[in-house]
C-alpha positions in Angstrom: 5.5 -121.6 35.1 9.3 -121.0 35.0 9.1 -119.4 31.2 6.5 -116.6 32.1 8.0 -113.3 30.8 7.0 -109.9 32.7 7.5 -106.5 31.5 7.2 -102.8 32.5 5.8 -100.3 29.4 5.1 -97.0 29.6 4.7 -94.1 26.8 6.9 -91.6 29.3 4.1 -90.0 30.8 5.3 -86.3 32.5 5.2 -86.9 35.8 5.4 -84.3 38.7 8.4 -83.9 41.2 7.9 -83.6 44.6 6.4 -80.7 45.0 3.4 -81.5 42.6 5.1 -79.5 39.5 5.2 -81.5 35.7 9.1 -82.0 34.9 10.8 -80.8 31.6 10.2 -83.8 28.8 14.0 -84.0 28.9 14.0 -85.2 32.9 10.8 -87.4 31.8 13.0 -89.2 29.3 15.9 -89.2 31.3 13.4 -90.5 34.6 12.2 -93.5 32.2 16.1 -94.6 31.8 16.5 -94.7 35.8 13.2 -96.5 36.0 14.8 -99.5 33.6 18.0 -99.4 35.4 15.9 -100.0 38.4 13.7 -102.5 36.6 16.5 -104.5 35.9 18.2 -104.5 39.3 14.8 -105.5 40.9 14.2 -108.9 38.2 12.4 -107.0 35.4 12.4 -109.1 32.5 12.0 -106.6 29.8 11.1 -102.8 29.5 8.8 -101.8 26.4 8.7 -97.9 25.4 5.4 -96.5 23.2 5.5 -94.0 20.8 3.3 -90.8 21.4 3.4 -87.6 19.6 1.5 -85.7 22.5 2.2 -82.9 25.2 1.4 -85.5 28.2 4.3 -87.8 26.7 8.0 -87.8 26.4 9.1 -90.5 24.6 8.3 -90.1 20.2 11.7 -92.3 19.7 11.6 -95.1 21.4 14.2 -96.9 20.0 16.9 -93.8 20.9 15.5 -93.8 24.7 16.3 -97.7 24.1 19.6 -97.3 23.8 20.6 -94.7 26.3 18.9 -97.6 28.7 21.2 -99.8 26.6 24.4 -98.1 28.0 23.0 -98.6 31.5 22.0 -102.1 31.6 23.1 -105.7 31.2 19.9 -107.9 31.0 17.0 -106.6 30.7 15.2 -107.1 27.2 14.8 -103.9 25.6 11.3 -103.2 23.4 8.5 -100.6 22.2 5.4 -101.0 23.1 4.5 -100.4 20.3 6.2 -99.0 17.1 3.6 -97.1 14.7 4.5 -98.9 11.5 1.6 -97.3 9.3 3.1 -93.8 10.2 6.9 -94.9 9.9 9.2 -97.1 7.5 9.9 -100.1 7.9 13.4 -100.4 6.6 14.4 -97.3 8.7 12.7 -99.4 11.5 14.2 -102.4 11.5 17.8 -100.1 11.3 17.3 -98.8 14.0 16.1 -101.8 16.3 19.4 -103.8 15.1 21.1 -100.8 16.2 20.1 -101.0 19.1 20.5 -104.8 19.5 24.1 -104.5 18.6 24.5 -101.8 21.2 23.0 -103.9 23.9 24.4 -107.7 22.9 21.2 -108.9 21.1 18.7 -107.5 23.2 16.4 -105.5 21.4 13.1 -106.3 20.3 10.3 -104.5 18.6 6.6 -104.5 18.7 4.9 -103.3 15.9 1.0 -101.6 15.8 -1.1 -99.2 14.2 -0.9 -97.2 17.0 -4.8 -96.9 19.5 -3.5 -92.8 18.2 -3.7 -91.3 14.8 -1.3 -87.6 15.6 1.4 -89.5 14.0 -0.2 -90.2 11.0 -0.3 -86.1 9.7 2.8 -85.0 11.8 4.8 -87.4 8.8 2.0 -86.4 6.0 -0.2 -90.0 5.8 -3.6 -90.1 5.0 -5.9 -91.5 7.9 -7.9 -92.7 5.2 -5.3 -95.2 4.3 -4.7 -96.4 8.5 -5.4 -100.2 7.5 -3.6 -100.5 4.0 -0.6 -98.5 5.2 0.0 -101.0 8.4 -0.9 -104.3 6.0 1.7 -103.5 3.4 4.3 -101.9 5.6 4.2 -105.3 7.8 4.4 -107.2 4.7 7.4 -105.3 3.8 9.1 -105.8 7.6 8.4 -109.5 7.8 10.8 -110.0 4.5 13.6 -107.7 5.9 13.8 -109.7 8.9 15.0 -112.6 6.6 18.0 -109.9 6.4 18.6 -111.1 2.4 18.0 -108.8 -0.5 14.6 -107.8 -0.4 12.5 -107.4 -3.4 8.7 -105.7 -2.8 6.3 -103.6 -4.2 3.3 -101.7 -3.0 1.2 -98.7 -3.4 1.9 -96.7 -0.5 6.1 -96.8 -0.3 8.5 -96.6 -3.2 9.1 -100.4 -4.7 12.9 -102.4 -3.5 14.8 -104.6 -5.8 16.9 -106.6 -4.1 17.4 -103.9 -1.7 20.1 -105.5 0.9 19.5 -103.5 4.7 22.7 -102.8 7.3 23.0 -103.2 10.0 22.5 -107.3 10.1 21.7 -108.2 13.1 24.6 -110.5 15.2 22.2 -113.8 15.7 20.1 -113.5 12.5 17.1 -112.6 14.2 15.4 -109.1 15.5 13.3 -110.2 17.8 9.6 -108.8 16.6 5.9 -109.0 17.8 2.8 -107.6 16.8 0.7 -105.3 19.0 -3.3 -105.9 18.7 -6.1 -104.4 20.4 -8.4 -107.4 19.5 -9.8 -107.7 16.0 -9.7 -110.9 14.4 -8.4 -109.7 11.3 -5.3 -108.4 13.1 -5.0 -111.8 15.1 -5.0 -113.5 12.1 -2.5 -111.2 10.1 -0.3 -111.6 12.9 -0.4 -115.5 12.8 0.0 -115.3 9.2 3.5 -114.1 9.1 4.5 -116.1 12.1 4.9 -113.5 15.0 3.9 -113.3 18.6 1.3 -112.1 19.4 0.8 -108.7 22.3 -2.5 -108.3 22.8 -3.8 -105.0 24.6 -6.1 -105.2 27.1 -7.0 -101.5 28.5 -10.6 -102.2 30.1 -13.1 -104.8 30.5 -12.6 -108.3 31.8 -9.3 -110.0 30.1 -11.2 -113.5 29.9 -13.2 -112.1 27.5 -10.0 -111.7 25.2 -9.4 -115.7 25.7 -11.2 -116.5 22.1 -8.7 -114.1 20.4 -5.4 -116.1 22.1 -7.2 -119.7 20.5 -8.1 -117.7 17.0 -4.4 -117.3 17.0 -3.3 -120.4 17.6 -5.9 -121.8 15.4 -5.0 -119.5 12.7 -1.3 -120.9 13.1 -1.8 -124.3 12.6 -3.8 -123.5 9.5 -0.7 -121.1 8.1 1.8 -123.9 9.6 3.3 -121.0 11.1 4.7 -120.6 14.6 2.5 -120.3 17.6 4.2 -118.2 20.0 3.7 -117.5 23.4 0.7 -114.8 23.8 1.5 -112.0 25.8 -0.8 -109.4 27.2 -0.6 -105.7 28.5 -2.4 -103.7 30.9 -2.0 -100.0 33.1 -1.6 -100.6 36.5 0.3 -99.0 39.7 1.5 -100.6 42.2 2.0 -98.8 46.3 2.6 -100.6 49.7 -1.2 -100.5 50.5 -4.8 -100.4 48.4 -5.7 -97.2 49.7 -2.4 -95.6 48.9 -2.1 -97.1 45.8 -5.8 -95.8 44.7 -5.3 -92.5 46.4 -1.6 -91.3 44.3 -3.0 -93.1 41.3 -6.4 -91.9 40.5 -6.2 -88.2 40.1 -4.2 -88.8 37.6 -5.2 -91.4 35.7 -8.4 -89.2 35.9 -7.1 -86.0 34.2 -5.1 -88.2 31.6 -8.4 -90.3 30.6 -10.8 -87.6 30.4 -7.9 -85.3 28.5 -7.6 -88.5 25.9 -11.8 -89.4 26.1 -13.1 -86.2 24.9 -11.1 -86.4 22.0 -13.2 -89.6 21.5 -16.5 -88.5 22.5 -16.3 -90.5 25.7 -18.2 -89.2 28.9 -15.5 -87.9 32.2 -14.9 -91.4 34.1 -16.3 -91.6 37.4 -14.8 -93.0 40.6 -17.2 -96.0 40.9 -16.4 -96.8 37.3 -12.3 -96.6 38.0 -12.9 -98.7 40.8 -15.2 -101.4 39.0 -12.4 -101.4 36.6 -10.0 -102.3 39.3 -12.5 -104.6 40.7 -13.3 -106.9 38.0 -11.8 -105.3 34.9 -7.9 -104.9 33.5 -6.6 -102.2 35.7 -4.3 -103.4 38.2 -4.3 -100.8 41.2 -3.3 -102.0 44.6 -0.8 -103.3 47.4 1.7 -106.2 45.7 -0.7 -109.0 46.5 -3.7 -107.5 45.0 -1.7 -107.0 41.9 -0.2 -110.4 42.0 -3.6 -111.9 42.8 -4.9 -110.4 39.9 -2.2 -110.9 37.3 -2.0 -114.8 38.6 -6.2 -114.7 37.3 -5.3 -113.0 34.3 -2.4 -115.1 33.2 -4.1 -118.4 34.3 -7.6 -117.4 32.1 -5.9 -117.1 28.8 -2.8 -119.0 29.3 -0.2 -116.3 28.4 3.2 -116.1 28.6 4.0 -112.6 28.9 2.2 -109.9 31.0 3.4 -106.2 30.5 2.5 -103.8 33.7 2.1 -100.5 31.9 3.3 -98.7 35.1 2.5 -94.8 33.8 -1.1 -94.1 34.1 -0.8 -89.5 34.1 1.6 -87.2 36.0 1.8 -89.9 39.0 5.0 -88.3 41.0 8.0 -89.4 40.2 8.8 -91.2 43.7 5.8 -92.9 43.4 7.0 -93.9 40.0 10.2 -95.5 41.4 8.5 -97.6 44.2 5.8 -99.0 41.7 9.2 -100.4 39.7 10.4 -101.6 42.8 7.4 -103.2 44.2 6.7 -105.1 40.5 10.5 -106.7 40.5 11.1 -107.2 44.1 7.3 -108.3 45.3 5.0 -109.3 42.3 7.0 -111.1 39.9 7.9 -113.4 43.1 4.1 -113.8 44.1 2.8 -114.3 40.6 5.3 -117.4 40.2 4.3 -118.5 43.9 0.7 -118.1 42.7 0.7 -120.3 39.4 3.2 -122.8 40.6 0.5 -123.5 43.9 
């Protein structure tokens, strides 16, 4: 499958230095950058940055991060994972992504949510109780300024345009966009509706049981006679030489960082049987290169995606630690997933 795409994301978790101590937010940000560099030197197709508005995160502006990896790089796509439209606007959006595109030679892209986190939403003074009317007409609103032509809209949560024109145009015509779901069918079906990938995020549980969501979109295309694009799909993983080793840096971590984020839910502490069930059979990918690989190659194959995002950043994992995951992925994976699917 010579057109699969493979990414690394991450949110810019804090992660410790060597001798077990969290990291200013400024070496976190600046860590991330060194980790694209990396990612592109070792085959990294593309390197998506979230949006968080929390102490355990770094990165709030993607898109500025984006372009300081800009600077350093020559390839590799560069994308969030994802943009909080509801909680942003969408004409300052797509100004900045085609900034950054014309910094790096057309290689920006941006994926748009509503964001699995709502601190965003009273940090810029939006009303929770708006979360799904906010992201409907804001993505209405982005999907005409990608024509980049005057745009004329109206709405009830943003101040009306008429015939609005938006700089900077991007050099090709295009800014590359996608839409970042966490499986409703209303979203996969908005998402088809304007004619936009698709990224579906798949955090836990079995991915095949996402497979009736790739077809609703494709379905759902046809009917719009819009564009059925490539899925793609991202999960947390972490990648280490061995299982054991792999298990051993990652799960303390991802254990204070789930159990931090799950009591704001009301979920229970996770427990190591259920981490490792979840490596077992569900959509965390924890292991040696193979393992990974192995798993990936299952994933892909199940719901016939084109795209799979690693997101490599699971907690404080140290930083060297960090670095070899990045490696491993580029140099060891991406070759063994190809291997896998082309046998």
């Amino acid at each position: 499958m010579p057109d699969l795409v493979f990414g690394l994301d991450t949110f810019g978790d804090v992660p410790e230095d060597d001798t077990g101590s969290p990291v200013s937010d400024a070496r976190a940000i600046r860590q991330v950058v060194d980790e694209a560099v990396l990612a592109e030197q070792t085959g990294v197709d593309v390197v998506a940055l979230g949006e968080h508005h929390r102490p355990e995160f770094a990165i709030s502006s993607p898109e500025t991060v984006l372009a300081g990896i800009a600077t350093r790089t020559e390839r590799i796509r560069l994308s969030s994972g994802v943009t909080v439209l509801s909680s942003d606007d969408p004409v300052r959006v797509f100004q900045r992504f085609s900034t950054v595109d014309a910094l790096s030679d057309g290689r920006a892209e941006v994926i748009l949510g509503r964001g699995s986190f709502t601190e965003s939403f009273p940090l810029f003074g939006y009303d929770l109780r708006d979360y799904d009317v906010l992201f409907e007409e804001k993505l209405e609103l982005f999907a005409k300024l990608l024509e980049e032509k005057p745009v004329t809209w109206s709405g009830t949560k943003r101040a009306a345009l008429d015939s609005a024109d938006v700089f900077p145009k991007t050099e090709s015509g295009h800014l590359s966009t996608w839409v970042g779901v966490g499986g409703t069918p209303q979203s996969v079906v908005r998402t088809a509706k304007y004619g936009l990938p698709l990224m579906i995020a798949i955090i836990g549980g079995s991915p095949a049981r996402f497979a009736p969501y790739v077809d609703l979109y494709r379905r759902a295309a046809e009917q719009f006679e819009t564009t059925a694009y490539p899925v793609g799909m991202h999960s947390p993983g972490f990648i280490a030489d061995t299982d054991e080793q792999a298990r051993e840096v990652h799960w303390p971590h991802y254990k204070v960082i789930r159990d931090r984020i799950g009591a704001l839910r009301g979920w229970p502490p996770v427990r190591k049987n259920e981490y490792e069930a979840e490596i077992e059979h569900g959509s965390l990918y924890v292991g040696s290169p193979e393992t990974v690989a192995r798993k990936m190659a299952a994933a892909i194959k199940a719901l016939d995606v084109g795209r799979f995002d690693l997101i490599y950043t699971n907690g404080a994992q140290p930083i060297s630690a960090r670095l070899r995951t990045v490696e491993l992925f580029g140099s060891k994976v991406i070759p063994m997933v190809h291997d896998m699917l082309a046998g």
